[in-house]
C-alpha positions, 0 to 999 in steps of 0.5 A, a space after each residue: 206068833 206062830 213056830 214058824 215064824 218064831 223059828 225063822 226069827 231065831 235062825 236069822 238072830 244065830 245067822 247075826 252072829 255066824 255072819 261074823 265068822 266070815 271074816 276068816 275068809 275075807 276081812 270086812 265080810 265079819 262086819 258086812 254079813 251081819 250088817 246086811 242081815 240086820 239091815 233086811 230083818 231087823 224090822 221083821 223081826 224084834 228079835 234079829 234087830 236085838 241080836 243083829 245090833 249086838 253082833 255087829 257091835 262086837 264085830 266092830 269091836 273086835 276089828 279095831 281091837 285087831 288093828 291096834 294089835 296089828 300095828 303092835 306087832 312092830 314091837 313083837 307084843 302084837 302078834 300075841 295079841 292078834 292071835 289071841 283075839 282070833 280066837 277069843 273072836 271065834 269062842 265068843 261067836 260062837 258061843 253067842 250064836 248058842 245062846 241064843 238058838 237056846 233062846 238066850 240073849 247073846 253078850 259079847 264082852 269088851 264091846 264099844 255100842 255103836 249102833 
């Protein structure tokens, strides 16, 4: 394999899991964008069907984690919750996108495998 296509490989894996933080925008865009990279490179690339699987994995998590806090809100806990995973989800994103434009592999914790 070549450095390009080593180098594109890795981008489109970091991609995976940058994706994720579009949700701060627009709510299932955390979801949506890794899913669309992984569903076009996951077969071009071993390295993005790896880490787009982890991404997306988390990322569903992580919104049902969110709905549980959202619906506790009612009882005030909730919203410690919900703005505690905000930003557990922003830390460990990112943290996962570093790991492996350094080459690691990414793991996210608390993840329920889906996919």
């Amino acid at each position: 394999m070549d450095a390009h296509v080593k180098n594109d490989e890795q981008m489109w894996a970091v991609f995976c899991h940058l994706g994720g933080l579009f949700g701060i925008l627009m709510f299932p865009a955390n979801i949506i964008v890794p899913f669309i990279i992984w569903l076009v490179y996951r077969d071009q690339y071993p390295r993005v069907d790896d880490e787009g699987r982890e991404a997306i994995n988390w990322q569903i998590s992580f919104t049902l984690y969110l709905i549980g806090s959202a619906i506790l809100v009612l009882i005030a806990v909730g919203l410690f919750m919900v703005l505690g995973l905000l930003v557990i989800n922003l830390v460990v994103t990112i943290q996962a996108a570093l790991a492996v434009s350094q080459g690691r592999q990414a793991s996210y914790p608390m993840t329920i495998r889906f996919l």
